[in-house]
TORSE-625111 format. One record per atom (N, C-alpha, C, O): residue number from 1; atom name; x, y, z. Coordinates in Angstrom, 2 decimals, always signed. Layout:
residues N
+-----+-------+---------+---------+---------+
! num ! atomo !      px !      py !      pz !
+-----+-------+---------+---------+---------+
! NUM !    CA !       X !       Y !       Z !
...
+-----+-------+---------+---------+---------+
This chain:
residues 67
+-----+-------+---------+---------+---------+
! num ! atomo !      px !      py !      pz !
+-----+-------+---------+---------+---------+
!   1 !     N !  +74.21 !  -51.35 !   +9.66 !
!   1 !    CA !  +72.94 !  -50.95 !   +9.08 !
!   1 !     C !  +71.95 !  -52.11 !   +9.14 !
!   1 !     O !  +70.74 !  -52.00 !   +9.35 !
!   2 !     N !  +72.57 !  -53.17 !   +8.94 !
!   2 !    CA !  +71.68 !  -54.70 !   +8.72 !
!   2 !     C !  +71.33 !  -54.43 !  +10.14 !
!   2 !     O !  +70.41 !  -53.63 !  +10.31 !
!   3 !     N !  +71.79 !  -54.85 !  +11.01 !
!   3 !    CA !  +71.48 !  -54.95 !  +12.34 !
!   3 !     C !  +70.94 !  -53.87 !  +12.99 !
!   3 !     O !  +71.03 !  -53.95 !  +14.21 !
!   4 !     N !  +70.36 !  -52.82 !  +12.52 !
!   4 !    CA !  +69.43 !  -51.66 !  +12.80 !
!   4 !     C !  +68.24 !  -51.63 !  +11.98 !
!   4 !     O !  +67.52 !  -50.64 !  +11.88 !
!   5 !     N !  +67.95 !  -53.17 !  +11.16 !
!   5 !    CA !  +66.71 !  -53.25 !  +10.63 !
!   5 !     C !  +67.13 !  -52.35 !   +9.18 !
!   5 !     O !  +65.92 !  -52.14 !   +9.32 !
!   6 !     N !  +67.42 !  -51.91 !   +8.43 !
!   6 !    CA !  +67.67 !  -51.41 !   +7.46 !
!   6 !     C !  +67.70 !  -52.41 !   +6.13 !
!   6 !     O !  +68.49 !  -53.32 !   +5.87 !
!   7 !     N !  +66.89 !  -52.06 !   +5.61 !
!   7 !    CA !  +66.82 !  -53.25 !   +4.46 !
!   7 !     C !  +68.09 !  -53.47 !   +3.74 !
!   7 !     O !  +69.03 !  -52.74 !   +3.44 !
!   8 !     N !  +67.73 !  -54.98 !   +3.52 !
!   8 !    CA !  +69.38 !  -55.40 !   +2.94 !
!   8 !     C !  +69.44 !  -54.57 !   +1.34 !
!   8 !     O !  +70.51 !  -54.03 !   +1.05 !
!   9 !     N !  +68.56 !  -54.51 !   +0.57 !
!   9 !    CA !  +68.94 !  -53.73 !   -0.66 !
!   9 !     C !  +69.24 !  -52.29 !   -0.10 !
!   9 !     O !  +69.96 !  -51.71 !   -0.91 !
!  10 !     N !  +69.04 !  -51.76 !   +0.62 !
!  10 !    CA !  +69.22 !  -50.64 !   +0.81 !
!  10 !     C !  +71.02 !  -50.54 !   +1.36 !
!  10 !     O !  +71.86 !  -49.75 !   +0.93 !
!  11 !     N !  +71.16 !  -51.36 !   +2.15 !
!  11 !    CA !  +72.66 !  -51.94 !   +2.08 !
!  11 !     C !  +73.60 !  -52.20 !   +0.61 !
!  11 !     O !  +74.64 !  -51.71 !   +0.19 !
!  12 !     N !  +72.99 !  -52.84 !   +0.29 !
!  12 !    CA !  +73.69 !  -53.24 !   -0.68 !
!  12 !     C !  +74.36 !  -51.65 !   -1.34 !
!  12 !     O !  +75.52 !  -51.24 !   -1.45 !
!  13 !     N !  +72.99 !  -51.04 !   -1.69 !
!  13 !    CA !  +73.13 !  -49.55 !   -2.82 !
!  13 !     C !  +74.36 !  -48.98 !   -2.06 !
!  13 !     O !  +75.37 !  -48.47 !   -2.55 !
!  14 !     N !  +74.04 !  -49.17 !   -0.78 !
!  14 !    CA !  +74.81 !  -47.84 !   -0.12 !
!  14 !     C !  +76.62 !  -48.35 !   +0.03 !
!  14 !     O !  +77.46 !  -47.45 !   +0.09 !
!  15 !     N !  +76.93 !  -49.38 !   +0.05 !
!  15 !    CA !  +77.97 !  -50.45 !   +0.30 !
!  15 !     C !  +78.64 !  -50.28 !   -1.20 !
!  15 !     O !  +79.83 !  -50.38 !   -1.49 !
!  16 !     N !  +77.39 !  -49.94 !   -2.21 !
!  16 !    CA !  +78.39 !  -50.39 !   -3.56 !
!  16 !     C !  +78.63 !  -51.96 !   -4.03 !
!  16 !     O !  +79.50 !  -52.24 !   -4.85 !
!  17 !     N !  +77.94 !  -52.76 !   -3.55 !
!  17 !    CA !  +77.79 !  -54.48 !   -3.91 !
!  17 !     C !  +77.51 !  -54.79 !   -5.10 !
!  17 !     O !  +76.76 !  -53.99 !   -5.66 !
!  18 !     N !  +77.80 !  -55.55 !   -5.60 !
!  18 !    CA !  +77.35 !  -55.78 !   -6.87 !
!  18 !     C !  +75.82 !  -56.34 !   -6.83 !
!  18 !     O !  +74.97 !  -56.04 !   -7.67 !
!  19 !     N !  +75.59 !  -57.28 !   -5.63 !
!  19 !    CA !  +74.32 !  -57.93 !   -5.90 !
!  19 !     C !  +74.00 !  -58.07 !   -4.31 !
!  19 !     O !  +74.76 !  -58.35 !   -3.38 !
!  20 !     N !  +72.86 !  -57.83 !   -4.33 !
!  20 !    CA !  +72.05 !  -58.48 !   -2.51 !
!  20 !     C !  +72.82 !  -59.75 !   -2.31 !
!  20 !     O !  +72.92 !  -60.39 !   -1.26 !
!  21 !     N !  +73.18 !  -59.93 !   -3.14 !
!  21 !    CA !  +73.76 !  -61.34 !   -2.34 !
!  21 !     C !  +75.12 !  -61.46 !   -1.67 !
!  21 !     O !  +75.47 !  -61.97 !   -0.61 !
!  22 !     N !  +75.79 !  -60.79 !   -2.70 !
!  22 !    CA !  +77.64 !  -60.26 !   -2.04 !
!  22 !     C !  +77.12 !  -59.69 !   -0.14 !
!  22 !     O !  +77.59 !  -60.14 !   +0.91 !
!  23 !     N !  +76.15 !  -58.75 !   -0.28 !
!  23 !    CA !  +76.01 !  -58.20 !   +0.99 !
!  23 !     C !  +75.51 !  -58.57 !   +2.67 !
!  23 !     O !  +75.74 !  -58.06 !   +3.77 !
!  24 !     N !  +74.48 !  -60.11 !   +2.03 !
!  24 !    CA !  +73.77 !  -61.02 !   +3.23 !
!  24 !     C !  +75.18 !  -61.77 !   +2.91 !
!  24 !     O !  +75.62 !  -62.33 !   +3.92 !
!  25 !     N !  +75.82 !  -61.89 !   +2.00 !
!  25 !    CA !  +76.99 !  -63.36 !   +2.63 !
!  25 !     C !  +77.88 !  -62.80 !   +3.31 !
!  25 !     O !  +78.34 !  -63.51 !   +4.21 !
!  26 !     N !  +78.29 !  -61.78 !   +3.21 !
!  26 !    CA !  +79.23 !  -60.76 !   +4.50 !
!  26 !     C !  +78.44 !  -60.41 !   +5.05 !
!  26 !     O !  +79.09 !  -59.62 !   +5.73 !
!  27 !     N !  +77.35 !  -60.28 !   +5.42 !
!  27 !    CA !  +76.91 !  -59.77 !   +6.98 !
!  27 !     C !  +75.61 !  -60.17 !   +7.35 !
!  27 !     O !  +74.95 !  -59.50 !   +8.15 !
!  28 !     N !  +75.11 !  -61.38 !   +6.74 !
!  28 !    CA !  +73.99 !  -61.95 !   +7.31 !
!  28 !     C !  +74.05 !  -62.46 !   +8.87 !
!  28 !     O !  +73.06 !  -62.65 !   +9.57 !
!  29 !     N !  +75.38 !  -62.62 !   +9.24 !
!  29 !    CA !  +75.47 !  -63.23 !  +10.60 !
!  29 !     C !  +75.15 !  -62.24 !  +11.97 !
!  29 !     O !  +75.25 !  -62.56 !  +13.15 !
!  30 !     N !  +74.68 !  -60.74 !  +11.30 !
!  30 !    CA !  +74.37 !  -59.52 !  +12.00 !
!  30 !     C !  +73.07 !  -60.07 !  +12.18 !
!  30 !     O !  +72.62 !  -60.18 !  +13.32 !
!  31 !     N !  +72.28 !  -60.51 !  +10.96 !
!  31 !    CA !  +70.80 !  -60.93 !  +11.72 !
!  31 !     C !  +70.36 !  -62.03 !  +12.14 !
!  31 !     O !  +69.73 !  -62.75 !  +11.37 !
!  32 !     N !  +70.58 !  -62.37 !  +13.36 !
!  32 !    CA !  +70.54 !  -63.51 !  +13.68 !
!  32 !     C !  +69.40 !  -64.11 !  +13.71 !
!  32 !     O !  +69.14 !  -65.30 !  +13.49 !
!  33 !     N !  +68.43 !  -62.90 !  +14.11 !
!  33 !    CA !  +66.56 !  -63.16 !  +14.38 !
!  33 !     C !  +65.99 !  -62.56 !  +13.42 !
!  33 !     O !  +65.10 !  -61.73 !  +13.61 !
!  34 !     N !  +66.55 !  -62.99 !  +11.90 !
!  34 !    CA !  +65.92 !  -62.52 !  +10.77 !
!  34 !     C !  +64.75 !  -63.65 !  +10.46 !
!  34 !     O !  +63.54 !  -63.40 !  +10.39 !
!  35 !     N !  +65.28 !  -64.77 !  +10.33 !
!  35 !    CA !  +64.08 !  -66.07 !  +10.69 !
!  35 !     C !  +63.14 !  -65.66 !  +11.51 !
!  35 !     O !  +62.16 !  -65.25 !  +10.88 !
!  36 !     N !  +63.03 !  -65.59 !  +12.73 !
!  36 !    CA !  +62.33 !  -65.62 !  +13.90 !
!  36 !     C !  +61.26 !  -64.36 !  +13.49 !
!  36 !     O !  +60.04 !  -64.47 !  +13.34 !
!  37 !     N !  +62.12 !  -63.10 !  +13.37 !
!  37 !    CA !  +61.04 !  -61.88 !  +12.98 !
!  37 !     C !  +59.99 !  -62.36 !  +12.10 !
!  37 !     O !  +58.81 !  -62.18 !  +12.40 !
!  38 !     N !  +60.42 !  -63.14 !  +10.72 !
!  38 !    CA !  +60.04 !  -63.27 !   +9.63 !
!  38 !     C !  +58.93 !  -64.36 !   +9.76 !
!  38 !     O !  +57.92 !  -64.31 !   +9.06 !
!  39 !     N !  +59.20 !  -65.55 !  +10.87 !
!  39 !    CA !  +57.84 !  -65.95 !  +10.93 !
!  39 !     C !  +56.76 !  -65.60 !  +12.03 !
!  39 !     O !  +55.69 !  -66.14 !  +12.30 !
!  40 !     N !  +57.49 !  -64.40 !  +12.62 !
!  40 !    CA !  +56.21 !  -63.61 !  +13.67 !
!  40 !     C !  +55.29 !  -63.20 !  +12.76 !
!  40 !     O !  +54.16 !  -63.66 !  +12.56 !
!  41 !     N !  +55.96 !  -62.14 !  +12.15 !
!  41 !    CA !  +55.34 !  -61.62 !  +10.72 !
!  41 !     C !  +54.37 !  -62.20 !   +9.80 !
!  41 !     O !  +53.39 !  -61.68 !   +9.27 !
!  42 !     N !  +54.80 !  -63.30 !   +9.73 !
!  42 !    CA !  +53.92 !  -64.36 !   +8.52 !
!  42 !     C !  +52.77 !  -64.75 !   +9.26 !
!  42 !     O !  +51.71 !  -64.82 !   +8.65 !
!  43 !     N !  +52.81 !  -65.04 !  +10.57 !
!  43 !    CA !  +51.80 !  -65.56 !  +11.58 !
!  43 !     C !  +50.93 !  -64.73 !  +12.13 !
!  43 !     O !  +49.79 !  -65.02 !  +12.50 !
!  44 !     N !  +51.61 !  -63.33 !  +12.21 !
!  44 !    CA !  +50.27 !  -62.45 !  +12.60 !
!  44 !     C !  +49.31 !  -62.27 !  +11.45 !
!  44 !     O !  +48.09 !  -62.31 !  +11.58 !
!  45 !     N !  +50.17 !  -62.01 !   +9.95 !
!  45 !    CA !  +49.04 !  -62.17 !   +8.73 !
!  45 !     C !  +48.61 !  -63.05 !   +8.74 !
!  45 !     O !  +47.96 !  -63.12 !   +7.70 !
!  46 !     N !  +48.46 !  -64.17 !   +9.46 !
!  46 !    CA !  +47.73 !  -65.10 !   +9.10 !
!  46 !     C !  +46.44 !  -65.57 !  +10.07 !
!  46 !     O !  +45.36 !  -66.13 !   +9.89 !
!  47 !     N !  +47.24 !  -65.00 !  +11.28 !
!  47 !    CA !  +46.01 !  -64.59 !  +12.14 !
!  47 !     C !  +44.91 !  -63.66 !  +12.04 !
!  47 !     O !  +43.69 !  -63.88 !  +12.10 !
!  48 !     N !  +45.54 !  -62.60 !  +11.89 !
!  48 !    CA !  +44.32 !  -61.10 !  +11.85 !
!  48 !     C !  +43.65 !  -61.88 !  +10.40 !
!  48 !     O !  +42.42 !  -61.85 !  +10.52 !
!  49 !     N !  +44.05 !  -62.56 !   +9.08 !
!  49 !    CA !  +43.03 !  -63.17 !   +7.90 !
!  49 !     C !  +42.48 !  -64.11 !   +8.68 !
!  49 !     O !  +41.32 !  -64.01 !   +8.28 !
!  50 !     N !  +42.45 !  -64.88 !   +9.42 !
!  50 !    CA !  +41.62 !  -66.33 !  +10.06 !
!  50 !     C !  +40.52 !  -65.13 !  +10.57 !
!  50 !     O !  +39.40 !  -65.15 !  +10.05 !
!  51 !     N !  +40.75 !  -64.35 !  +11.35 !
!  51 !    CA !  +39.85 !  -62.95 !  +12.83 !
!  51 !     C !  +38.73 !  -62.79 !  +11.78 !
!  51 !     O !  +37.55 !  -63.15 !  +11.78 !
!  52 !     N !  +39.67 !  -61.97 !  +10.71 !
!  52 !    CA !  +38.78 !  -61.24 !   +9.90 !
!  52 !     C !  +37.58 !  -62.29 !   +8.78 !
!  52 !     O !  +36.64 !  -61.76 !   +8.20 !
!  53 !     N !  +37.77 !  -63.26 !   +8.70 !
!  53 !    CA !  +37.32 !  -64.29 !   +8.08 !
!  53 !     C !  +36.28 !  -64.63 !   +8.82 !
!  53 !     O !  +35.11 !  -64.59 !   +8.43 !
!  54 !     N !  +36.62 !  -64.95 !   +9.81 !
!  54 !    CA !  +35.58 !  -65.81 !  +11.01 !
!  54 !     C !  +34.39 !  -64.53 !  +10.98 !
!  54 !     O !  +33.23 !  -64.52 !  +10.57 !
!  55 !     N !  +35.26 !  -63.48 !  +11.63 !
!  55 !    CA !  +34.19 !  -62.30 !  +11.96 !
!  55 !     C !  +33.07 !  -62.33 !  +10.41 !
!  55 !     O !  +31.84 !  -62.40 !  +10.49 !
!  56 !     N !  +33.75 !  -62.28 !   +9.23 !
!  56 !    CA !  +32.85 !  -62.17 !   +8.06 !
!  56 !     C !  +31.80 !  -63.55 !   +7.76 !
!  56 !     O !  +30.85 !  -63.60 !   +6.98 !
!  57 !     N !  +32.25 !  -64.46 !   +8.54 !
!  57 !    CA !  +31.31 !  -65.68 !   +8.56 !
!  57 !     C !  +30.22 !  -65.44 !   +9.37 !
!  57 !     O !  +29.23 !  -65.36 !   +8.65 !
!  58 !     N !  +29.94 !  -65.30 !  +10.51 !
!  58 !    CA !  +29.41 !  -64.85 !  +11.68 !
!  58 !     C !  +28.51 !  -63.44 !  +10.85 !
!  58 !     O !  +27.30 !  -63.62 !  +10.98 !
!  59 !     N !  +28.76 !  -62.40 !  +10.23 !
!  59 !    CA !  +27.89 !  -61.36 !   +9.82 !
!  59 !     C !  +27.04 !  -61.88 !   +8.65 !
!  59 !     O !  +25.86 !  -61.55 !   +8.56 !
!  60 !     N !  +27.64 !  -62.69 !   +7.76 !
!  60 !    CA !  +26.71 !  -63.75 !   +6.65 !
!  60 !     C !  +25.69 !  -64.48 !   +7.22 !
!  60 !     O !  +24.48 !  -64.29 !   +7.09 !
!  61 !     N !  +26.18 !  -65.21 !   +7.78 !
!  61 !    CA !  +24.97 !  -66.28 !   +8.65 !
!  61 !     C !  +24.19 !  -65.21 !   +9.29 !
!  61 !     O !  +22.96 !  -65.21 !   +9.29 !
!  62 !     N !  +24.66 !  -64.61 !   +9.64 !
!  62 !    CA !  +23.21 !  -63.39 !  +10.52 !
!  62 !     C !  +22.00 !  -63.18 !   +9.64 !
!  62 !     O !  +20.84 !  -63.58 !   +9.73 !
!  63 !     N !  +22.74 !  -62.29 !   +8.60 !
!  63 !    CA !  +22.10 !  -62.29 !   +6.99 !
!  63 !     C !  +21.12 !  -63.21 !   +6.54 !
!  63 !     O !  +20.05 !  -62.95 !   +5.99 !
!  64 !     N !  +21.65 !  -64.46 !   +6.88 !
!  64 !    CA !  +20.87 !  -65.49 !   +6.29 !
!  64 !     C !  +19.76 !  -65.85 !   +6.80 !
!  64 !     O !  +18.68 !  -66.30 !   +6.41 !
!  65 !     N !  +20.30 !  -65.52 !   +7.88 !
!  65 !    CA !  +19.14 !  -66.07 !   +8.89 !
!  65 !     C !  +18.22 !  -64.94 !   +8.78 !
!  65 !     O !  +17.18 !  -65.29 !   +9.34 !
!  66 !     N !  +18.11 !  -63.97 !   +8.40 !
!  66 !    CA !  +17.20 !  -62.84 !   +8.53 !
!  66 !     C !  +16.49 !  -63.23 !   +7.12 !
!  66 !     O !  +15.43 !  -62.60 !   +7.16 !
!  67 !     N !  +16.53 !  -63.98 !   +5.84 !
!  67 !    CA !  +16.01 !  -64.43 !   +4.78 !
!  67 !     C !  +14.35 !  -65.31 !   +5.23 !
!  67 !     O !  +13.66 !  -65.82 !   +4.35 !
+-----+-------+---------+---------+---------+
């Protein structure tokens, strides 16, 4: 299930674990590119906020300049 992207709590429930944690220490070694996903992830939010930022700088100053 881990290794089909299936969230680890959702593992856990279904496994019967006592805690998320019993369940990544037996089978965290299924996600190997749980890191890697996780800082694609972090980096595209942080890109499309820089895009969207810039773009909102650029429509202000227009603004201003029309004062």
């Amino acid at each position: 299930m881990l290794a089909s992207n299936v969230h680890p709590k959702i593992v856990q429930e279904r496994f019967g674990h006592s805690s998320i944690a019993v369940t990544m220490d037996i089978y965290s070694h299924l996600m190997p590119n749980m890191q890697a996903d996780a800082v694609a992830r972090v980096n595209d939010v942080l890109q499309n906020a820089i895009l969207k930022r810039k773009a909102g700088e650029g429509t202000e100053n227009k603004r201003l300049a029309k004062r």
